[in-house]
DOLO-18798 format. One line per 5 residues: number of its first residue (from 1); for each residue x, y, z of C-alpha. Coordinates in pm, 1 decimal, padded with zeros to 6 digits. Each point is the difference from the previous one (the first is absolute). Example, Ala and Ser with C-alpha at 12.3 -4.5 7.8 and 13.67 -1.06 7.14 Angstrom:
<rs>
1 = 01230.0,-00450.0,00780.0  00137.0,00344.0,-00066.0
</rs>
This chain:
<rs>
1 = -02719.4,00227.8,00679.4  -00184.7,00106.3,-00295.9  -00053.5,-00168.2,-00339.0  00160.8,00249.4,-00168.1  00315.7,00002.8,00273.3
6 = 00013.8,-00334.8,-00072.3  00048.0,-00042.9,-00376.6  00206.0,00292.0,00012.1  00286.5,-00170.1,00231.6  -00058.8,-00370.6,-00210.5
11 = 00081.3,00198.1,-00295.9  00317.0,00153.2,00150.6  00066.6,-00354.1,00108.1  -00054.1,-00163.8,-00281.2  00169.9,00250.0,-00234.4
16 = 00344.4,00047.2,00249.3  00151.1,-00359.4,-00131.8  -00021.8,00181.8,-00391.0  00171.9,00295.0,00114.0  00274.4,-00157.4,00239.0
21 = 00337.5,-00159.3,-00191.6  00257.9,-00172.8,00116.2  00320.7,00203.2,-00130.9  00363.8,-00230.8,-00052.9  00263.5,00199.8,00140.7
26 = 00098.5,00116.3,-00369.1  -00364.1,00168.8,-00013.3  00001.1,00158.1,00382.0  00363.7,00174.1,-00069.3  -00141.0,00136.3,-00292.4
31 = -00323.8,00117.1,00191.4  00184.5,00102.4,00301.7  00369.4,00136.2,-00067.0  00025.0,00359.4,-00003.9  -00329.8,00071.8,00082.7
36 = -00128.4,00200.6,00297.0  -00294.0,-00227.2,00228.8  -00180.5,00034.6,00315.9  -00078.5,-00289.2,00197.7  -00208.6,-00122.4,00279.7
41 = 00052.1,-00340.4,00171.1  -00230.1,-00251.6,00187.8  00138.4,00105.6,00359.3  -00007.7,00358.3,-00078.4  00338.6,00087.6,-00118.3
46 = -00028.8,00270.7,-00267.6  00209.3,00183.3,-00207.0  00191.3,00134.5,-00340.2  00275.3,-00072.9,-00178.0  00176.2,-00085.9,-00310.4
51 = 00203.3,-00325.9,-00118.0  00277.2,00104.0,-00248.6  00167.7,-00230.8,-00266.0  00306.2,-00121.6,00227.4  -00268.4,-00161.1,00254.0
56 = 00017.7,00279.5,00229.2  -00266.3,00133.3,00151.4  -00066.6,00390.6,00187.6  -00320.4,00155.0,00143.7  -00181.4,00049.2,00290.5
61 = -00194.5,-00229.7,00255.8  -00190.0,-00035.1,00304.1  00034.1,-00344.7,00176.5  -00397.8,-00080.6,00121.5  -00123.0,00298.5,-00069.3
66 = 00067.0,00134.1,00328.8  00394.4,00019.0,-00017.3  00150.4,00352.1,-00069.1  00058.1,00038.0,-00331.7  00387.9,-00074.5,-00121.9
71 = 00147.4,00015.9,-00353.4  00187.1,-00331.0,-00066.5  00305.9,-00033.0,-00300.6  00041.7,-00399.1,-00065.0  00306.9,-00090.3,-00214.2
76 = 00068.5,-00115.6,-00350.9  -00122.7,-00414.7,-00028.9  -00257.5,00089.8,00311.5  -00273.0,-00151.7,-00244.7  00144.8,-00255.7,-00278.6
81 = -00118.7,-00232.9,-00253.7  00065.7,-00353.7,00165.8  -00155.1,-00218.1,-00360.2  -00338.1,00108.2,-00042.3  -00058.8,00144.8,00346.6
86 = 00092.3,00346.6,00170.1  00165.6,-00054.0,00298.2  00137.1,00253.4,00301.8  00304.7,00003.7,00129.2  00044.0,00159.4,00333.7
91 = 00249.4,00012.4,00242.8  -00101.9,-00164.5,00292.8  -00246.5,-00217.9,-00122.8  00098.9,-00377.8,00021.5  -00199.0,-00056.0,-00326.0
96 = -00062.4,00168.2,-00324.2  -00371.1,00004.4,-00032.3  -00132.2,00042.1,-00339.0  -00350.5,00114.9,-00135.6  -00272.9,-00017.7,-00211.0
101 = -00079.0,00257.6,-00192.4  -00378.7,00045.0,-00094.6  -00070.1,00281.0,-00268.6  -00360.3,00123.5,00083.1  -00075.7,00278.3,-00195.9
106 = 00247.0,00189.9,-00268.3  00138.5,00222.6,00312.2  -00006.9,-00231.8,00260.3  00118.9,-00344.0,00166.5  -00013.8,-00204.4,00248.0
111 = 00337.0,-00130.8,00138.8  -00030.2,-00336.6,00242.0  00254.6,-00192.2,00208.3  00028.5,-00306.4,-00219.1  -00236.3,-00295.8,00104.5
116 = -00122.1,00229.0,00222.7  -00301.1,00221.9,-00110.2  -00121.3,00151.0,00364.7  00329.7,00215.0,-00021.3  -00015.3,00209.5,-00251.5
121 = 00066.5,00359.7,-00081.7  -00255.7,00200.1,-00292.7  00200.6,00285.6,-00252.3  -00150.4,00249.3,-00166.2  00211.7,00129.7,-00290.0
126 = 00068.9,00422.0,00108.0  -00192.4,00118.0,00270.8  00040.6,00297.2,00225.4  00194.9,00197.5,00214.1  -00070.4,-00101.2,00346.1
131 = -00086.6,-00362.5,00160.9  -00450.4,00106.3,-00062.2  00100.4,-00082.3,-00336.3  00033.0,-00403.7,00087.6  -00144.8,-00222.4,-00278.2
136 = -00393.3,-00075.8,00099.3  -00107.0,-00357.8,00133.2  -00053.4,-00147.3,-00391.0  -00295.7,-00289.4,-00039.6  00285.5,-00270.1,00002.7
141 = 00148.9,00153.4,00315.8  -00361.0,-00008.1,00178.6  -00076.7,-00319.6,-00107.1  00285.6,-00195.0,00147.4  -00020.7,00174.6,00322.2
</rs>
């Protein structure tokens, strides 16, 4: 690696902790709701969608990466405010995980299982048509891999 390789990526390392923020669920609704994102997660899964106001959430996703592409409705309450977390309710589950919600950038965030940061799922605030358009590995993504 050279020198110059090598400050660059400390400096994207060192500046990622000033750019991420934690959001309370107040601040991620406000981010999020009504807003059209495309997302990428650790295991593949990609996709777009929307969250609307009543917690319900529409778009389309591919499970892995590899799956066929399906568009999904989710009802009203799916996601909810449980205190100061955001929490999903789905049928089936036997628990309601709830996340973290990591703003990195003013069109993008990170969204992690709570407690757990290895699963986690990057948004990027618009994107494109079409699944090419997933958000890019970010400097916070590549450095917890």
């Amino acid at each position: 690696m050279s020198l110059r390789t090598a400050i660059a990526a400390a400096l994207v390392i060192a500046a990622t902790p000033a750019l991420a923020e934690n959001l309370n669920a107040q601040q991620a609704r406000e981010f999020v709701v009504g807003r059209h994102f495309a997302f990428v997660c650790f295991d593949g899964t990609a996709g777009q969608g929307r969250v609307q106001g009543d917690g319900s959430v529409s778009g389309r996703i591919r499970l892995q990466g590899n799956a066929p592409e399906r568009y999904v409705t989710l009802p009203r309450d799916t996601l909810r405010v449980r205190g100061d977390a955001v929490c999903a309710s789905v049928k089936g589950l036997a628990f309601e995980p709830c996340f973290d919600v990591i703003k990195t950038s003013a069109r993008t965030f990170r969204g992690t299982l709570a407690g757990v940061p290895g699963l986690w799922c990057d948004f990027t605030r618009g994107g494109r048509p079409g699944f090419a358009s997933a958000p890019r590995r970010t400097a916070l993504n590549q450095a917890s891999n």
